[in-house]
C-alpha positions as CSV (number, residue, x, y, z in Angstrom):
1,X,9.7,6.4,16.0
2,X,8.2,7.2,12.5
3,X,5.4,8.8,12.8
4,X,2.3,9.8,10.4
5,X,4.1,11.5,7.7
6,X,7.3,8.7,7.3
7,X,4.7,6.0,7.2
8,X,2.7,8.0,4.5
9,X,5.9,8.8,2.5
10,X,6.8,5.5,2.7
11,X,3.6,4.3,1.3
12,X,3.6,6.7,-1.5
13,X,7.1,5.0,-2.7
14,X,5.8,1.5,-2.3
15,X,2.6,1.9,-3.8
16,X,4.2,2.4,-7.5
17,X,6.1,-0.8,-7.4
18,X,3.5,-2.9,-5.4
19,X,-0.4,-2.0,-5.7
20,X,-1.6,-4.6,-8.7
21,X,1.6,-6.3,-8.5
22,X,1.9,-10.5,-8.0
23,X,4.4,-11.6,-5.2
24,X,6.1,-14.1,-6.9
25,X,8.5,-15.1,-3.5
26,X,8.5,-14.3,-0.5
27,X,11.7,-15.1,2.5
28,X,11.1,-15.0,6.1
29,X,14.1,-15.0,7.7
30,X,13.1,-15.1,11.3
31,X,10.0,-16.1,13.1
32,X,9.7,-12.8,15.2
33,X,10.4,-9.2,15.5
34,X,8.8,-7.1,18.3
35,X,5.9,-9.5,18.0
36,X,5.7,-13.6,16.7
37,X,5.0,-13.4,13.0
38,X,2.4,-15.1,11.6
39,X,2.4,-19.0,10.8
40,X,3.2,-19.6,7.5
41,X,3.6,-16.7,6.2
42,X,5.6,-16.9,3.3
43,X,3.2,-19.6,2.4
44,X,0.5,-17.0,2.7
45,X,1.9,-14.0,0.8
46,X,3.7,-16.4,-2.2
47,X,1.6,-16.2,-5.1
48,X,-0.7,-13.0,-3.8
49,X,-1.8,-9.8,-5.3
50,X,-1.5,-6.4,-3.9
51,X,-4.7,-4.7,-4.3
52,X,-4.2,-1.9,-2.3
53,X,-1.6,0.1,-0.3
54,X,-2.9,2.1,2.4
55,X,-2.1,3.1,6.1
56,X,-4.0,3.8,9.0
57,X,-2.4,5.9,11.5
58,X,1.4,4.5,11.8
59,X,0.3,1.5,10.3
60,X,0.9,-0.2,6.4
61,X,-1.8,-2.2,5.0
62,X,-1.1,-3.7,2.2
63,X,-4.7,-5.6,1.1
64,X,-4.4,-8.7,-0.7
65,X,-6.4,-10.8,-3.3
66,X,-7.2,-13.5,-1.1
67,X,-8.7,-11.7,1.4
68,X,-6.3,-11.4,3.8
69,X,-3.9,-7.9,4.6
70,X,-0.2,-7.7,6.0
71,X,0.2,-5.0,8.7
72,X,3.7,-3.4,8.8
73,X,4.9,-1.6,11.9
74,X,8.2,0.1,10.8
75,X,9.0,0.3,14.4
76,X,12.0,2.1,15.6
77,X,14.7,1.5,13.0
78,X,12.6,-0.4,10.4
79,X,12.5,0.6,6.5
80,X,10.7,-1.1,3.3
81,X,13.0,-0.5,0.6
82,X,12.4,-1.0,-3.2
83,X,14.7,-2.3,-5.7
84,X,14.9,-3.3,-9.2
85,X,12.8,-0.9,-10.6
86,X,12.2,2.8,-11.2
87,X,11.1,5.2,-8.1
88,X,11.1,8.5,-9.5
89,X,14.2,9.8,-10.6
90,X,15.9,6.4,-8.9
91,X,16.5,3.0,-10.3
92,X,18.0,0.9,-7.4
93,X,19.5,-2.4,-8.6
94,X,19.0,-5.3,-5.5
95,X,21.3,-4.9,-3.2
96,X,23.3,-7.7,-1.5
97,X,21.3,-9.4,1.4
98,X,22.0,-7.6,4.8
99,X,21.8,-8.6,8.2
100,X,18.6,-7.1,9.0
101,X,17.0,-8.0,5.7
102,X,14.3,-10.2,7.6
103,X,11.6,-10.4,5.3
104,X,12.0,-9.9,1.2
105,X,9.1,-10.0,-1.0
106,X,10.1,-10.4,-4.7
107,X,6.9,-9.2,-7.1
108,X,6.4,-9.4,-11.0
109,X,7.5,-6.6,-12.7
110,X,10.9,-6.8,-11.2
111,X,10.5,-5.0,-7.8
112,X,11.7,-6.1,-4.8
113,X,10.9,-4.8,-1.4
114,X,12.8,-5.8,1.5
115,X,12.2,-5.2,5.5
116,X,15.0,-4.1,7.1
117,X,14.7,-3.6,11.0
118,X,18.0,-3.3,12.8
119,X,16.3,-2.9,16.1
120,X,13.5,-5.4,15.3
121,X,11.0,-3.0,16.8
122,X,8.9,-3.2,14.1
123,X,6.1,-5.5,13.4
124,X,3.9,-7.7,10.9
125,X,0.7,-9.1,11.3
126,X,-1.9,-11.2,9.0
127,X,-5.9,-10.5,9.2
128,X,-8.9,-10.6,7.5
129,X,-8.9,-8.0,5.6
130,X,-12.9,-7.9,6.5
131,X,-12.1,-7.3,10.1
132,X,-9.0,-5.0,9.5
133,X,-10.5,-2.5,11.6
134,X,-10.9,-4.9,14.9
135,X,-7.3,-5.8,15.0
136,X,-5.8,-4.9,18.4
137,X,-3.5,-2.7,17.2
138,X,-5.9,-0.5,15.1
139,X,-9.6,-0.9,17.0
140,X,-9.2,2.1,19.3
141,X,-7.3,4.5,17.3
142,X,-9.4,7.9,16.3
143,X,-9.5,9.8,13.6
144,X,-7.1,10.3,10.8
145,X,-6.0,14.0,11.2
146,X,-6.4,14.1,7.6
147,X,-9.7,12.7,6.8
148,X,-12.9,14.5,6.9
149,X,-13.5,13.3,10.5
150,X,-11.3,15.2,11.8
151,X,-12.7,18.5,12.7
152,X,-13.2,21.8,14.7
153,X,-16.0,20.3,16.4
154,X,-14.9,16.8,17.0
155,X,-11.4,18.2,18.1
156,X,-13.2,20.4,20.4
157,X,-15.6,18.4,22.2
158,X,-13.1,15.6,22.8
159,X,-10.6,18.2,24.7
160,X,-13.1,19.3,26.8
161,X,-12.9,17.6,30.0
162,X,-9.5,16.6,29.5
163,X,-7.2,17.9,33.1
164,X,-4.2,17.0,31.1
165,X,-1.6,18.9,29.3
166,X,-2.6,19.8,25.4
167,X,0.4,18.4,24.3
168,X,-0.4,15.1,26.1
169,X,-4.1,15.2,24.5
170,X,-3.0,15.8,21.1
171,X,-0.4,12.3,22.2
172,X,-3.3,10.3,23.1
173,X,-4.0,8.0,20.0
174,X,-7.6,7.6,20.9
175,X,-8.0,11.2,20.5
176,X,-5.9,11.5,16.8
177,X,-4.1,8.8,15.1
178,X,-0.6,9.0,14.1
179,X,0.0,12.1,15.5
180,X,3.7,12.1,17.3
181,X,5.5,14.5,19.5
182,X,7.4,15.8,16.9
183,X,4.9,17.1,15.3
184,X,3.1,18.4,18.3
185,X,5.8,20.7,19.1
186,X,5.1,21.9,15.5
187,X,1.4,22.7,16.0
188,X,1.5,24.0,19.2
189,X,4.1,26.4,18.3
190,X,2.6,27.6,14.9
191,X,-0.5,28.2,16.9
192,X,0.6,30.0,19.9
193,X,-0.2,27.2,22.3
194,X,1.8,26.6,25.4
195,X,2.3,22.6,25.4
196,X,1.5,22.7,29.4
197,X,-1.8,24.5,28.8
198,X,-4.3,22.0,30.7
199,X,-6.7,20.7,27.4
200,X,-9.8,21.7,29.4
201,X,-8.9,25.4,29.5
202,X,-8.6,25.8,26.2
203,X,-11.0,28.0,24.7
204,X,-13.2,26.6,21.6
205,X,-11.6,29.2,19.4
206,X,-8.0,28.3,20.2
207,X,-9.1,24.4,19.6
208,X,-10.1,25.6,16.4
209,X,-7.1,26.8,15.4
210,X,-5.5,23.3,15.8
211,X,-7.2,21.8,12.8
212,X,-6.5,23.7,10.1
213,X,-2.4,23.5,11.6
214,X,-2.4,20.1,12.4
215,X,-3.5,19.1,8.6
216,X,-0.6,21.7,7.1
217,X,2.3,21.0,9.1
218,X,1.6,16.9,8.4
219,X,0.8,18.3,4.5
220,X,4.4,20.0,4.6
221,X,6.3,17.0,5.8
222,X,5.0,14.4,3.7
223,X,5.7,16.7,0.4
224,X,8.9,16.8,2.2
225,X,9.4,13.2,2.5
226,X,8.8,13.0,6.1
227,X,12.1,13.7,8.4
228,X,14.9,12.1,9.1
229,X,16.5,12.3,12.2
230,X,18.3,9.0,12.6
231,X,16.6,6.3,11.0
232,X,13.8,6.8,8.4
233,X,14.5,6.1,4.9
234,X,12.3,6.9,2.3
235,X,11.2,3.6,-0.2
236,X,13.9,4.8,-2.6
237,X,16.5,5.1,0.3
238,X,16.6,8.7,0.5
239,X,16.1,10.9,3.6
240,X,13.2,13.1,4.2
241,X,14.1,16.6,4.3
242,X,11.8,18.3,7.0
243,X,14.0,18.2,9.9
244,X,15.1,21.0,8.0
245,X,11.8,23.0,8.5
246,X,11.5,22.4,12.3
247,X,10.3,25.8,13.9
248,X,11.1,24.3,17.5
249,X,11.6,21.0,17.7
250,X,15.2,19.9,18.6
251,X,16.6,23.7,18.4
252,X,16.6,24.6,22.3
253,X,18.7,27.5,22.6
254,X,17.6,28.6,19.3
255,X,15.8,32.4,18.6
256,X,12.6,31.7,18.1
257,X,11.4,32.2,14.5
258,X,8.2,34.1,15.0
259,X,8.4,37.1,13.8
260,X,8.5,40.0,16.3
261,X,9.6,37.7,19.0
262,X,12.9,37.9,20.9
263,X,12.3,34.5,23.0
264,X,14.6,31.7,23.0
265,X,13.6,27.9,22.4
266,X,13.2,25.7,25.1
267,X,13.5,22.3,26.4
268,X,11.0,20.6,29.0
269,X,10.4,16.6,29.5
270,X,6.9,15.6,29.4
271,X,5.6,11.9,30.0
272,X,9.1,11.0,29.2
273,X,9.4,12.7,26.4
274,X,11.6,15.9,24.8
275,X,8.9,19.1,24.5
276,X,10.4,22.1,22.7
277,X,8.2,25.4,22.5
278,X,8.9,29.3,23.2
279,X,8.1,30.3,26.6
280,X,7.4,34.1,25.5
281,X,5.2,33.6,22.3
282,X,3.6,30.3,22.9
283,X,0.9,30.8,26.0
């Protein structure tokens, strides 16, 4: 599942080719994916401008000129790619319709962006762009682990209390949004944080030390494009190259990089999912 930094990358590409830009056609080929999508929506993009591109958490929000914004859910497998124009050091001519090409959106200027979603796990949604914020997929999400209220203190007071693991905490969307489990096992290994530490016995000074590591790891792997590890495409089509930074995650068996530590990476399941730390450096 993309999370945080994929989204944000993904935004970044689309926002050259899109914000300030008409769409001229749209094509909905199907009337679902994980979720109905909205009535008449072609009718209700065709002929719109894109004021603004911006995410919230895992979330695309692309806000347009009559008062309404799209929510995209990339989902699982799903990818908004750009054609016809120039993206960087790309130009990408429009490629021939695919399977999973379920919704195209043809703008002035020559771009085209198309949804691709193999899975169909993905999602779109039309709102108010006035009551963005109460939509049920965004109304109880917390802070942006980015923005400025996101902080030692906040971070902090909202662990304390917590009898769950850390690494479930830092899971809980209500707590951060768009943090995933990838880059969890990031953070908690950069900071020396055993990922079954109970969030209530952490010590204010160890919180703190989650900030300033949550906000560079998530830096790091948007400058790197994000990471691709089976299906995220950048807007251009090209992979994200921070899988190739991973300190722990996915590398069980592997020395741990830590200087001056002679532990080995390993593997535990928690709430379902893969959790990959050092068991000698990370307590």
């Amino acid at each position: 599942m993309p999370e945080l930094p994929e989204v944000e990358t993904v935004r970044r590409g689309l926002a050259p080719a899109m914000e300030g830009r008409t769409i001229l056609s749209a094509a909905v080929n199907r009337p679902d994916l994980r979720w109905p999508l909205p009535e008449r929506m072609a009718e209700r993009l065709t002929g719109r401008r894109v004021e603004r591109l911006r995410r919230r958490s895992k979330y695309l929000l692309l806000d347009l000129d009559g008062g309404e914004t799209l929510l995209v859910h990339l989902g699982m497998s799903g990818r908004m790619l750009v054609s016809g124009v120039q993206l960087g050091a790309f130009h990408n001519e429009h490629p021939a319709p695919q399977k999973h090409d379920h919704v195209v959106l043809d703008l002035d200027g020559g771009a085209r962006v198309t949804f691709n979603d193999a899975r169909r796990f993905g999602a779109m949604d039309l709102m108010p762009t006035e009551g963005v914020e109460a939509h049920w997929l965004l109304k109880d999400l917390g802070p942006e682990p980015l923005g400025n209220a996101f902080d030692e203190t906040y971070l902090a007071a909202r662990l304390r209390g917590r009898r769950t693991p850390l690494k479930s905490a830092l899971l809980d969307q209500k707590l951060i949004a768009g943090l995933g489990n990838i880059y969890v096992c990031e953070v908690l290994h950069r900071t020396g944080i055993r990922p079954t530490r109970r969030a209530d016995r952490l010590s204010a000074a160890r919180a703190a030390t989650l900030v300033p590591a949550i906000r560079t790891v998530l830096e790091e792997a948007i400058e790197a494009g994000g990471s691709s590890l089976r299906d995220h495409r950048q807007a251009d089509g090209e992979l994200g190259y921070f899988q190739h930074a991973f300190r722990v995650y996915d590398r069980e068996g592997a020395p741990c990089p830590t200087p001056g530590c002679d532990g080995t990476i390993a593997r535990i399941v928690q709430s379902g999912r893969s959790t990959f730390f050092c068991p000698r450096c990370q307590r």
